[in-house]
C-alpha positions as CSV (number, residue, x, y, z in Angstrom):
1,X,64.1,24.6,76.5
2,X,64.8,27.9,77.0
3,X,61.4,29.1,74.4
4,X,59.1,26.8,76.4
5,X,60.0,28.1,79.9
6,X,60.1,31.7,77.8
7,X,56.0,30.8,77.2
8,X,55.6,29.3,80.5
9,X,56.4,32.2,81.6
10,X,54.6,34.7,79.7
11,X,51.1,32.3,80.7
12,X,51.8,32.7,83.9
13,X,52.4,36.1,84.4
14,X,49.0,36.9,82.2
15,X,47.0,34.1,84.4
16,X,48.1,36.3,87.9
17,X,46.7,39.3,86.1
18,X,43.6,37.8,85.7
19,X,44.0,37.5,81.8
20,X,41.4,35.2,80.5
21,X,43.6,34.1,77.2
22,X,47.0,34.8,75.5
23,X,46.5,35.7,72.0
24,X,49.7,35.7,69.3
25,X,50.5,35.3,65.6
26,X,53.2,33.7,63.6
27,X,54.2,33.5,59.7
28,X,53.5,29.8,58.0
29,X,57.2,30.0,57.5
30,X,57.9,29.8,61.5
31,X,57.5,26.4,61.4
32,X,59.7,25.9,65.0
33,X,57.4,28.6,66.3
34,X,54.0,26.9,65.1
35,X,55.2,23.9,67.3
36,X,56.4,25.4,70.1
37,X,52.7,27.0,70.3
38,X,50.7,24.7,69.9
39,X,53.0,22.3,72.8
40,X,51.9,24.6,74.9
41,X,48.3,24.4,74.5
42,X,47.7,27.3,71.7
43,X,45.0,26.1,69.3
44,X,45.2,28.0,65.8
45,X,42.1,30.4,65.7
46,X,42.5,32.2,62.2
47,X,45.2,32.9,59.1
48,X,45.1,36.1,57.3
49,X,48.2,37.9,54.9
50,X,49.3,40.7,56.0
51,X,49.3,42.7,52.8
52,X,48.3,43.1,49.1
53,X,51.7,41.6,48.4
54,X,51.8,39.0,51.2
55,X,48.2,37.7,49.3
56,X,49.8,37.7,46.2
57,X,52.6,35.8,47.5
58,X,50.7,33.4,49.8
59,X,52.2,34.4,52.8
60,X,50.1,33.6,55.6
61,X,49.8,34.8,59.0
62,X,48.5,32.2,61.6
63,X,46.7,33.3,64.9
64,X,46.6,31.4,67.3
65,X,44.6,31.8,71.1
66,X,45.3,29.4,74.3
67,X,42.7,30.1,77.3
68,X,43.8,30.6,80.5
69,X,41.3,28.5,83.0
70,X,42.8,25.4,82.8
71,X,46.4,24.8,84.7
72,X,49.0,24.5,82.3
């Protein structure tokens, strides 16, 4: 409970600044982290690695993006 109200939190506080979205990344390994983003409304927008060896490895990075005009 205590992530969630954690992200609740951090929308809010960029919707009273006028922020249009709220843009983070994870590791494909944050599996906890992946759901917790996407409960909250954050739509995956990209994947990259973050290195030579993180290609080599398939480690992935995800992106992901949640806009701000609705009223979550």
């Amino acid at each position: 409970g205590l992530a969630r109200a954690l992200c609740r939190e951090v929308l809010g506080f960029a919707r009273a600044r006028g922020c249009g979205a709220v843009v983070l990344s994870t590791s494909a390994v944050q599996v906890a982290a992946q759901r917790l983003y996407e409960g909250q409304g954050f739509r995956r927008v990209g994947t990259s690695y973050p290195s030579l060896l993180g290609t080599a490895l398939n480690f992935q990075i995800f992106h992901y993006r949640r806009e701000l005009g609705d009223s979550a």
